[in-house]
TIDRENGU-936315 format. One record per residue: residue in three letters; x, y, z of N, C-alpha, C in turn. Coordinates in steps of 0.001 Angstrom, whole numbers. Example, Ala and Ser with C-alpha at 12.3 -4.5 7.8 and 13.67 -1.06 7.14 Angstrom:
REM TIDRENGU-936315
ATOM     r    n_east   n_north      n_up   ca_east   ca_north     ca_up    c_east   c_north      c_up
ATOM   ALA     13190     -5690      7800     12300      -4500      7800     13200     -3300      7800
ATOM   SER     12850     -2250      7080     13670      -1060      7140     12900        30      7870
END
This chain:
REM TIDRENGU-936315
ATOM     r    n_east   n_north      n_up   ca_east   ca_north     ca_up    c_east   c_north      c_up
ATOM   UNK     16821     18871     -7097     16419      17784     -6198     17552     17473     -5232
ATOM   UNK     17098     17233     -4040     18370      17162     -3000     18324     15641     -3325
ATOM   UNK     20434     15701     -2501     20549      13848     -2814     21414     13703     -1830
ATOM   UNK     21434     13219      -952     22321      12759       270     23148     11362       187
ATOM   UNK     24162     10815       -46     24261       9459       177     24583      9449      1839
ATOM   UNK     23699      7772      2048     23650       7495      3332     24772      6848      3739
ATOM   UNK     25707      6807      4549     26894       5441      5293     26271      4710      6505
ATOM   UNK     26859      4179      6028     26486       3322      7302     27226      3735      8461
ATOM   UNK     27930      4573      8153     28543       5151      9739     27663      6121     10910
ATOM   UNK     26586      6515      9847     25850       7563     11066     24687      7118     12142
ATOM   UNK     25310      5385     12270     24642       4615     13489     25657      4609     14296
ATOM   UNK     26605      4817     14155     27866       5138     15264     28686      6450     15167
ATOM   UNK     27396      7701     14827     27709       8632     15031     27339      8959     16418
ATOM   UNK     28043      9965     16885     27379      10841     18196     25966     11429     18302
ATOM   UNK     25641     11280     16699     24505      11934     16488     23323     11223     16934
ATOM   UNK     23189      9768     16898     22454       8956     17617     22311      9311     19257
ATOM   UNK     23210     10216     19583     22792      10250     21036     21964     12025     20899
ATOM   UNK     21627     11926     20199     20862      13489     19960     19057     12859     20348
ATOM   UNK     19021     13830     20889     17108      13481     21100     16651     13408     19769
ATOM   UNK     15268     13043     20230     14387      13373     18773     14459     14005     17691
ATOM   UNK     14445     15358     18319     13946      16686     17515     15042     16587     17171
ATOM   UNK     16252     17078     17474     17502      16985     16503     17528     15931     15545
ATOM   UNK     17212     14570     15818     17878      13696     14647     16816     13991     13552
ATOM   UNK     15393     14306     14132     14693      14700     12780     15047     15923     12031
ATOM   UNK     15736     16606     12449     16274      18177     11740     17388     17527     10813
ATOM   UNK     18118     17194     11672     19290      16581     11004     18873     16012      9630
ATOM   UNK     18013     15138      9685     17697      13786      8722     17380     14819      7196
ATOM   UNK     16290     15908      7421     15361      16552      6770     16745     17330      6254
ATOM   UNK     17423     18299      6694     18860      18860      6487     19389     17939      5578
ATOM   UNK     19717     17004      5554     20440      15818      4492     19796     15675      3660
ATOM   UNK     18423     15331      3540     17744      14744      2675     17271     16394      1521
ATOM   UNK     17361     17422      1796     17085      18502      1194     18298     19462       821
ATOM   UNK     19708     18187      1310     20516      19037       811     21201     19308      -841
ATOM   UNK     21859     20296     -1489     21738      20369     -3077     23164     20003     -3389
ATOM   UNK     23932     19944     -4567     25049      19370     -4962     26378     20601     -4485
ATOM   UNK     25834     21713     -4277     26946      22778     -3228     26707     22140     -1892
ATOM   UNK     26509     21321     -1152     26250      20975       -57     25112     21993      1076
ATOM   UNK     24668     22564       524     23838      23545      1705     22399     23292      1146
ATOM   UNK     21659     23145      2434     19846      22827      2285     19144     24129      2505
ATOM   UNK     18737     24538      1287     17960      25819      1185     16793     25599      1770
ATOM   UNK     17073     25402      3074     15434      25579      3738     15627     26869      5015
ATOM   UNK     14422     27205      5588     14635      28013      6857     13545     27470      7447
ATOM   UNK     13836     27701      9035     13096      28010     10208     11914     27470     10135
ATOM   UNK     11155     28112      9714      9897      28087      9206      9436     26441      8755
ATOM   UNK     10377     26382      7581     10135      25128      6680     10268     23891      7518
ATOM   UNK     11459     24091      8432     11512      22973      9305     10993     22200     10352
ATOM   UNK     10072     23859     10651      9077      23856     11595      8133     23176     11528
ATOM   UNK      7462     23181      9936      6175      22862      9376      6634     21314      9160
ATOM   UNK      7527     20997      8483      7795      18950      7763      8087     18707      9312
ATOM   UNK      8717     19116     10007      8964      18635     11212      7882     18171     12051
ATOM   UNK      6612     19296     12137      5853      19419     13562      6240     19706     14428
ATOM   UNK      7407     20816     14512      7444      21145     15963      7928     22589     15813
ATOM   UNK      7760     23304     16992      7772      24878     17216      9085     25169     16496
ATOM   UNK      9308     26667     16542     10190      27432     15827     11092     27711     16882
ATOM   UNK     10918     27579     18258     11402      27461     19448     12244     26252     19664
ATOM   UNK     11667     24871     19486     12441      24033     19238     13011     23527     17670
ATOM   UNK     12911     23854     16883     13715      24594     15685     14969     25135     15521
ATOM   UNK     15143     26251     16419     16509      27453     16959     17170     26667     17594
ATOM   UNK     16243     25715     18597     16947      24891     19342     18077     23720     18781
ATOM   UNK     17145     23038     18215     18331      21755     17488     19497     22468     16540
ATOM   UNK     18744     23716     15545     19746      24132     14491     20980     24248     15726
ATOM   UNK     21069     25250     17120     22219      25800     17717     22577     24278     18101
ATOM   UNK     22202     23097     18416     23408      22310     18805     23947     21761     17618
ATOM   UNK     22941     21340     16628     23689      21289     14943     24914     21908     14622
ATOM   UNK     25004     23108     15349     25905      23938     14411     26997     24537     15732
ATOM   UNK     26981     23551     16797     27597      23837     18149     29171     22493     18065
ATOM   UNK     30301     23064     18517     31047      21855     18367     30421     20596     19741
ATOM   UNK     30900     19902     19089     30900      18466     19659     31963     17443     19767
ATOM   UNK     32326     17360     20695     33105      16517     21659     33448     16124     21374
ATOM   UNK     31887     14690     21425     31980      13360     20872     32301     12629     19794
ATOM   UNK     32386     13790     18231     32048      13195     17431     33407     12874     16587
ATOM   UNK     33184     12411     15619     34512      11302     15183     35241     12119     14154
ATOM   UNK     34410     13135     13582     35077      14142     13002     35679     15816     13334
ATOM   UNK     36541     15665     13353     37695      17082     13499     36841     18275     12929
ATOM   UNK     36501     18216     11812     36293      19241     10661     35447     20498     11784
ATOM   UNK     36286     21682     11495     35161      22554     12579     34853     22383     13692
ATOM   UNK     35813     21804     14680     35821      21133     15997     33741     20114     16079
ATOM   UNK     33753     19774     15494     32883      18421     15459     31231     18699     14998
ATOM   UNK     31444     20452     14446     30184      20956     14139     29375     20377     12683
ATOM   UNK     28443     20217     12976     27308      19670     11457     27252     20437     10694
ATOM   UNK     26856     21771     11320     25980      22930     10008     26600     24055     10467
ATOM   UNK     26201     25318      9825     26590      26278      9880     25825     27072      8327
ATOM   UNK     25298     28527      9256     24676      29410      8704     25417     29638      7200
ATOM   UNK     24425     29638      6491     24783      30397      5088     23891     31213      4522
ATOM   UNK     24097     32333      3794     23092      32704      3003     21863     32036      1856
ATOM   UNK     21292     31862      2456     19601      31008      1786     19613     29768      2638
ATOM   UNK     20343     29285      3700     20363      27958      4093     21097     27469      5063
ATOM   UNK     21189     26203      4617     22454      25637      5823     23563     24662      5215
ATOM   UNK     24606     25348      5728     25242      24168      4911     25603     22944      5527
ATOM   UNK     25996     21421      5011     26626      20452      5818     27754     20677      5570
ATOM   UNK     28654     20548      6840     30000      20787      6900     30647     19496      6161
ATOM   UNK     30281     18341      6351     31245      16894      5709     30161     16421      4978
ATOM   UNK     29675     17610      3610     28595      16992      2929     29912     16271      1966
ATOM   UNK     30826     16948      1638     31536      17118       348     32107     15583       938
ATOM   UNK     32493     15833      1616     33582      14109      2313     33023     13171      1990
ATOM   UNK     31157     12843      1831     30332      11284      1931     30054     11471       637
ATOM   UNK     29876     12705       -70     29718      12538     -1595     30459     12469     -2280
ATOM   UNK     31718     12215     -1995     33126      11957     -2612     33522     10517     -2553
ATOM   UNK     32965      9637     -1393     33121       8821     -1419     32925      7374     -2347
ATOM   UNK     33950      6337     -2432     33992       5939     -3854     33600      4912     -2867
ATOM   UNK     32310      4010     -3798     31177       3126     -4031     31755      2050     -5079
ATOM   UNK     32800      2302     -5629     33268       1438     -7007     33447       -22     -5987
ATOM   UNK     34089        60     -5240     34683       -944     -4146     33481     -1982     -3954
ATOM   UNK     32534     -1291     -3540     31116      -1865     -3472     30722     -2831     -4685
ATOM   UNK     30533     -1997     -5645     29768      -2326     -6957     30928     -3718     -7711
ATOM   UNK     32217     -3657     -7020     33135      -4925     -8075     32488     -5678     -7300
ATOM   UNK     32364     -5481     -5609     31957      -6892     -5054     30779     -7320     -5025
ATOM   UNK     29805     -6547     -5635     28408      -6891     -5902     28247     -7680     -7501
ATOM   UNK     29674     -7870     -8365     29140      -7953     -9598     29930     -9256     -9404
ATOM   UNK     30868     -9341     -8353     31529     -10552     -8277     31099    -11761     -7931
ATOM   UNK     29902    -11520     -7016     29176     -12176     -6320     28286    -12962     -7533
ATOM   UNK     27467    -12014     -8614     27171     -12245     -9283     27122    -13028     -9891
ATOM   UNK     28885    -13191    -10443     29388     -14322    -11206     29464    -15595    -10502
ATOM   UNK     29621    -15477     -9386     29607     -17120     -8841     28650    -17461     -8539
ATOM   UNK     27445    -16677     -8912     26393     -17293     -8725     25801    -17616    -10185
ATOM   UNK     26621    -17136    -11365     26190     -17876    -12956     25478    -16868    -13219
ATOM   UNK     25294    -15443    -12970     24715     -14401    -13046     25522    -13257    -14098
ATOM   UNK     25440    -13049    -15195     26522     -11896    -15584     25866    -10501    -15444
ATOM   UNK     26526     -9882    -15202     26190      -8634    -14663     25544     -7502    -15940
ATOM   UNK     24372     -7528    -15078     23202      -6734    -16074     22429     -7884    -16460
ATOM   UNK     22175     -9128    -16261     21657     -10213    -16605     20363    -10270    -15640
ATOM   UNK     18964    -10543    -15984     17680     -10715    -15010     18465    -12120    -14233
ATOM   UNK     17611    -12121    -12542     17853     -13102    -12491     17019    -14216    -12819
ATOM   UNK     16182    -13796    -13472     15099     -14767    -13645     15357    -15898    -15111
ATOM   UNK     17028    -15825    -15264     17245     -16477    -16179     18665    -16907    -16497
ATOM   UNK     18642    -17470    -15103     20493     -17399    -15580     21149    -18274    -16188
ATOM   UNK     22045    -17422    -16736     23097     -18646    -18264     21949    -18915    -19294
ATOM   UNK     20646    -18662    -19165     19738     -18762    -20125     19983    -18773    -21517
ATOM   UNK     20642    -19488    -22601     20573     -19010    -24238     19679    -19274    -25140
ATOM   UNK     20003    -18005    -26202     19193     -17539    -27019     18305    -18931    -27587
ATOM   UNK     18808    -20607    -27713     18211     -21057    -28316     17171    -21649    -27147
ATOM   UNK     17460    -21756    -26449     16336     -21701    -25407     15095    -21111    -24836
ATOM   UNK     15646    -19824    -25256     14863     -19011    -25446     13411    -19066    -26226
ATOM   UNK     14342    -19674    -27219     13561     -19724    -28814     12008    -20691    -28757
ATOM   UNK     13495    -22283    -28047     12518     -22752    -27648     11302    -22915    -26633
ATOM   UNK     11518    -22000    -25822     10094     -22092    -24701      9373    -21008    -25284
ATOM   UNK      9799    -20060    -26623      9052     -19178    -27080      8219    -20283    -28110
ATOM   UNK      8470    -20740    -28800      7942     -21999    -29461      6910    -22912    -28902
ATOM   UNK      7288    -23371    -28006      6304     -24430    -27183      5434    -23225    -26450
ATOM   UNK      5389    -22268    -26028      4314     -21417    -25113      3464    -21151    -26352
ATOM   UNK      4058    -21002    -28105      3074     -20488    -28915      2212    -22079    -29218
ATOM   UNK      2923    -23039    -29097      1702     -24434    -29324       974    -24130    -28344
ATOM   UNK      1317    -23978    -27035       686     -24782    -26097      -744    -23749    -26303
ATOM   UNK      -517    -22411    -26519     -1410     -21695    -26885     -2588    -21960    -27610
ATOM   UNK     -1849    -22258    -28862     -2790     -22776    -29782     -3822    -23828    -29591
ATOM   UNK     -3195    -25130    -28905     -3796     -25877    -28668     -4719    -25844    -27551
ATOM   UNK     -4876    -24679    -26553     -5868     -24361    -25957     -6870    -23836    -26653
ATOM   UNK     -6388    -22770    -27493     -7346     -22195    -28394     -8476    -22964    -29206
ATOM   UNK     -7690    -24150    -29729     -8559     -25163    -30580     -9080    -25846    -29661
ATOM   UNK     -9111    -26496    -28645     -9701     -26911    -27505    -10900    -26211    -26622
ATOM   UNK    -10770    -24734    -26827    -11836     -24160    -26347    -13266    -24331    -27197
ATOM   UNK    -12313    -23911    -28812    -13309     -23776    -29964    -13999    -25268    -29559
ATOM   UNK    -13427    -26374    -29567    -14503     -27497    -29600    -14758    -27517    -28971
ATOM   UNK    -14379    -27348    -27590    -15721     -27336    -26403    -16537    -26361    -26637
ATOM   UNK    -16386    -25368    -27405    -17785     -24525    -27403    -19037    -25073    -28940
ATOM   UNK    -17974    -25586    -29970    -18630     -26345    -30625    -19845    -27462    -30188
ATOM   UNK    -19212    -28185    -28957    -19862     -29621    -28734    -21330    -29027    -27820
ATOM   UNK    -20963    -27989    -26981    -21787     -27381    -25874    -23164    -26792    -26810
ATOM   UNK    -22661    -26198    -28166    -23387     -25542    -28803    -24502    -26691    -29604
ATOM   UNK    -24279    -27742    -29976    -24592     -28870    -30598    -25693    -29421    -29334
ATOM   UNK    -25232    -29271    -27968    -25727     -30374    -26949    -27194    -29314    -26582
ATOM   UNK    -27123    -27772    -26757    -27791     -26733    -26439    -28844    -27039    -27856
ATOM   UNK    -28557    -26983    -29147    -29539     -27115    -30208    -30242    -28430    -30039
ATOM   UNK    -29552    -29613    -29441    -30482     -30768    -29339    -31913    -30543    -27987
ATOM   UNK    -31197    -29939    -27047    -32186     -29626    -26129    -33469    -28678    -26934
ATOM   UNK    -33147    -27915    -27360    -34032     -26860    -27727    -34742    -27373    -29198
ATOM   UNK    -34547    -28154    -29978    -35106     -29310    -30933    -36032    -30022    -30139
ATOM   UNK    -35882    -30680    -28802    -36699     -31977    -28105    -38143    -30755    -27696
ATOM   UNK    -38026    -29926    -28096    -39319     -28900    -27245    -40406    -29295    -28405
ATOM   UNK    -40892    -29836    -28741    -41707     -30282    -29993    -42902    -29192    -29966
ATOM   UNK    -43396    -29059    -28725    -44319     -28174    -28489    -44461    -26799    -29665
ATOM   UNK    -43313    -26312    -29774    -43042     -25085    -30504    -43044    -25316    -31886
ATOM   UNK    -43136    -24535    -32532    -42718     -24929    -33998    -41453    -24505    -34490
ATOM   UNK    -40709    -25202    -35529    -39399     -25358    -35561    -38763    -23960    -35930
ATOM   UNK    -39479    -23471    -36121    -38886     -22019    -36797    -38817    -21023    -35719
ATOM   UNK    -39600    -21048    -35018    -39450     -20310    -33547    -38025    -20624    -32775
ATOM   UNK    -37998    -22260    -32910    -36747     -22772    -31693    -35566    -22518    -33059
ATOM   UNK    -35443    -22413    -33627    -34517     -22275    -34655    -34099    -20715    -34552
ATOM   UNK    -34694    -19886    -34549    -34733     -18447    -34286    -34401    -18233    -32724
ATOM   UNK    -34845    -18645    -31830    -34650     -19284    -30198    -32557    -19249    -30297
ATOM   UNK    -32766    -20771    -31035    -31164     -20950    -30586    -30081    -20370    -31466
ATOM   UNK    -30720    -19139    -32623    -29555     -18559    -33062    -29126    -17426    -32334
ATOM   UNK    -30211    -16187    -31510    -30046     -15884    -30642    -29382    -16110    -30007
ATOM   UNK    -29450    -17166    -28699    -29138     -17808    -27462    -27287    -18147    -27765
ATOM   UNK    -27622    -18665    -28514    -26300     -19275    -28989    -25066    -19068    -29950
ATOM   UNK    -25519    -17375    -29805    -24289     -16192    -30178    -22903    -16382    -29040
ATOM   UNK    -21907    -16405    -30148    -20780     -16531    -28770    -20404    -15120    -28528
ATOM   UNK    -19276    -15222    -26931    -18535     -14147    -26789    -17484    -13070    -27767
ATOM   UNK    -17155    -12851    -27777    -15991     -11882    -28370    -14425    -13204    -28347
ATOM   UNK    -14357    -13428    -26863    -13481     -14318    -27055    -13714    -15764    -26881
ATOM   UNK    -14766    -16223    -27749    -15369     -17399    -28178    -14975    -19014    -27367
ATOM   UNK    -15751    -17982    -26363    -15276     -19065    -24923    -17216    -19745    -24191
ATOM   UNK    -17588    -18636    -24246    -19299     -19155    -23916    -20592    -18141    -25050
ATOM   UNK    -21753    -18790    -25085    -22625     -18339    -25757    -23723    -17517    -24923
ATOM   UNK    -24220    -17331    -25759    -25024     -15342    -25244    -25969    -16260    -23953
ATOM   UNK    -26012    -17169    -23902    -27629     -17588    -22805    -26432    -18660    -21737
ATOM   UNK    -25099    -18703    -21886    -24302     -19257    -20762    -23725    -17705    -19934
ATOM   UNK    -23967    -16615    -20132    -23839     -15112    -19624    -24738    -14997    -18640
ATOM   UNK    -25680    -15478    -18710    -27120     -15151    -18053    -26987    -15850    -16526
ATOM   UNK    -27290    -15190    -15651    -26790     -15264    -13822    -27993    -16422    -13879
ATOM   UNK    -29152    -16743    -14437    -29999     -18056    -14220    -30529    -18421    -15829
ATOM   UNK    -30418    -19697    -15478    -31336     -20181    -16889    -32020    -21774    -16883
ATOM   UNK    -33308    -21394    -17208    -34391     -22404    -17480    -34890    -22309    -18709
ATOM   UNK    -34413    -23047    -19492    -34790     -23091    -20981    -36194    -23218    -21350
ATOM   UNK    -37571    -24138    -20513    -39074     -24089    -20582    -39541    -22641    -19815
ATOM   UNK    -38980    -22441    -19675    -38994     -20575    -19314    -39083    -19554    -20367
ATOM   UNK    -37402    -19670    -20717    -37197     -18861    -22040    -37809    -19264    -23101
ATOM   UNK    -38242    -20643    -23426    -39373     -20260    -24503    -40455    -19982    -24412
ATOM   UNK    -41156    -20181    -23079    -42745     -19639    -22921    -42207    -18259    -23267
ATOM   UNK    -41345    -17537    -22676    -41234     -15737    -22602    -41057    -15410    -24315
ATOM   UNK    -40257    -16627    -24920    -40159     -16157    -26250    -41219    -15761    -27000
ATOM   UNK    -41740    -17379    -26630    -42842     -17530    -28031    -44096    -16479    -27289
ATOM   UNK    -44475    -16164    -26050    -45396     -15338    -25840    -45079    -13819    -26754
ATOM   UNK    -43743    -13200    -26286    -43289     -12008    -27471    -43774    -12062    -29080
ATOM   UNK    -43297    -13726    -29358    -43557     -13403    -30894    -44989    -13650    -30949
ATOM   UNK    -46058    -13691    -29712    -47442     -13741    -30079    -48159    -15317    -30431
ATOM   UNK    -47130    -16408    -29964    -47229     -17426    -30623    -48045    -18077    -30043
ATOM   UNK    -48263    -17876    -28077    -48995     -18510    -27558    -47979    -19890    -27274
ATOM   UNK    -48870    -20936    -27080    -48344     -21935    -26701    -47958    -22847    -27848
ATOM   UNK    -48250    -22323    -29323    -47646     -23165    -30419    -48033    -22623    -31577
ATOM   UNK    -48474    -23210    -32578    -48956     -22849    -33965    -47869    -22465    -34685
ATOM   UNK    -48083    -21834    -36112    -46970     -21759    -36577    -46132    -20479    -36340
ATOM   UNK    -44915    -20584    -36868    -43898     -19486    -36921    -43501    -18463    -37980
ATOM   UNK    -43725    -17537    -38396    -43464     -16961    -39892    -44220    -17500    -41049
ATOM   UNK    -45469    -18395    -40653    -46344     -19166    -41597    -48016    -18183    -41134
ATOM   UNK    -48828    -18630    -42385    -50063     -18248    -42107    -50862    -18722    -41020
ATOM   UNK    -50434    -19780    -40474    -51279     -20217    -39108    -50803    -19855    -37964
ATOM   UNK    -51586    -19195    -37557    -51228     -18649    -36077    -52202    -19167    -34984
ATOM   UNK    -51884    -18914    -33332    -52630     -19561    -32259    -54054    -18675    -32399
ATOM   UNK    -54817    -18911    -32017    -56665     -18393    -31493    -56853    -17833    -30568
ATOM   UNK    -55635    -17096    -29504    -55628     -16558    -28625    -55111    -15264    -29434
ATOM   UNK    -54134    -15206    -30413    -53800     -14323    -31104    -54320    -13645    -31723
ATOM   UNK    -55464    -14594    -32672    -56363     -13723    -33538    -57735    -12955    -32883
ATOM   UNK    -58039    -14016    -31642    -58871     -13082    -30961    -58468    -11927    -30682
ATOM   UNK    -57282    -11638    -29936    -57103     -10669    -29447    -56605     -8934    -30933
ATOM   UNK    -56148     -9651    -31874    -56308      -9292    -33088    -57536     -8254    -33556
ATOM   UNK    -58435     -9448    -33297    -59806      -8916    -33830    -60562     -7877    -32722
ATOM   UNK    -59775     -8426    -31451    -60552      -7341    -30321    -60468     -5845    -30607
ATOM   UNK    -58901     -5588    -31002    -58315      -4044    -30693    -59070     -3634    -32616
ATOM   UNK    -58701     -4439    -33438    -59593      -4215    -34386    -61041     -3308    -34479
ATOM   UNK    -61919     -4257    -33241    -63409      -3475    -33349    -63251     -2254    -32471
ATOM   UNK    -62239     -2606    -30868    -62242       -953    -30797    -61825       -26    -31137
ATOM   UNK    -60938        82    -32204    -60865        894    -33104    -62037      1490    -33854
ATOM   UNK    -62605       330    -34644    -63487        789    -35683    -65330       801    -35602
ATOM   UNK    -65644       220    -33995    -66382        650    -33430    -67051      1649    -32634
ATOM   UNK    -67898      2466    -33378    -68538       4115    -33088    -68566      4068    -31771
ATOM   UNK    -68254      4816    -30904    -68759       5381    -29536    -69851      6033    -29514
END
């Protein structure tokens, strides 16, 4: 993997006064260069990440690798690159990767400290101790809890206020609405709402006409008992005779 470190000096290089196409050769050259300092790319390759001809390609590599005047370094009367076998090498790769960063890093850790920060410390907690810790680990597990038990009774009370509604239907018989609201009033997984608070609409003199029509009940009579509605048994007795009535 190529690794270039960047300075901040190559905004007041000469190289800034390079057109386009050069500073993009240049850039791609650095960024692909390997720990021997030379970027195993060719012609071709530069042509293609670049977008531009192999014509202007030859072109930037020869002022790349042409001395220069302007530039602030001696090394090779002021040249960048220069041909190697498989590549190119940077002439002052070795000089910026040599360069010591320690200078940097005391005054970044120094800073640190006067800001109550120790180094390697998040800042999302500074001077923070362990018993502090402990404690907002403590109070986040109540505060938890006590949502938890707070949900449970609101789903308790909701569930209570849902069986009284579905009790006042007198119409039905009790074993139907009893069967009705054990259904309905299955909770979630995370025992926050019940199976008929899921539902995108709900009209409860709805859902029991649809019920009790399923269980055949009609508009009442009994439930799991021997009396049933007269719309039922007619229809009972209908499919009965065509069955067992000769054609």
């Amino acid at each position: 993997m190529g690794f270039t470190k960047l300075d901040e000096g190559i905004v007041f290089s000469s190289i800034m006064g390079e057109d386009d196409s050069v500073f993009r050769v240049w850039i791609v050259l650095l960024a692909t260069c390997k720990q021997d300092g030379v970027s195993h790319v060719s012609a071709v390759f530069l042509s293609t990440i670049t977008k531009k001809t192999i014509e202007e390609i030859n072109r930037c590599l020869n002022i790349l690798s042409s001395p220069d005047e302007s530039s602030r370094s001696q090394n090779d009367d002021g040249k960048r690159i220069k041909r190697v076998d498989g590549g190119f090498e940077i002439i002052n790769y070795g000089k910026y990767r040599e360069v010591d960063v320690s200078e940097y890093e005391r005054e970044r850790k120094r800073k640190q400290r006067e800001n109550g920060i120790c180094p390697g410390q998040s800042r999302k907690s500074p001077g923070r101790s362990a018993s502090a810790s402990a404690s907002a680990s403590a109070s986040a597990s109540a505060s938890a809890s006590e949502i938890s038990s707070t949900v449970v009774s609101s789903l308790e009370n909701r569930s209570t206020e849902f069986k009284t509604a579905i009790d006042a239907m007198k119409q039905y018989d009790q074993l139907l609405l009893n069967d009705f609201y054990r259904y309905w009033s299955e909770p979630n997984k995370s025992k926050t709402k019940m199976r008929f608070e899921l539902e995108p609409t709900w009209e409860l003199p709805r859902r029991l006409v649809t019920w009790a029509n399923r269980a055949g009940m009609g508009n009442k009579k009994s439930y799991g008992r021997q009396e049933v509605s007269s719309e039922f048994l007619k229809a009972q007795a209908k499919r009965f005779l065509e069955r067992t009535t000769p054609k």
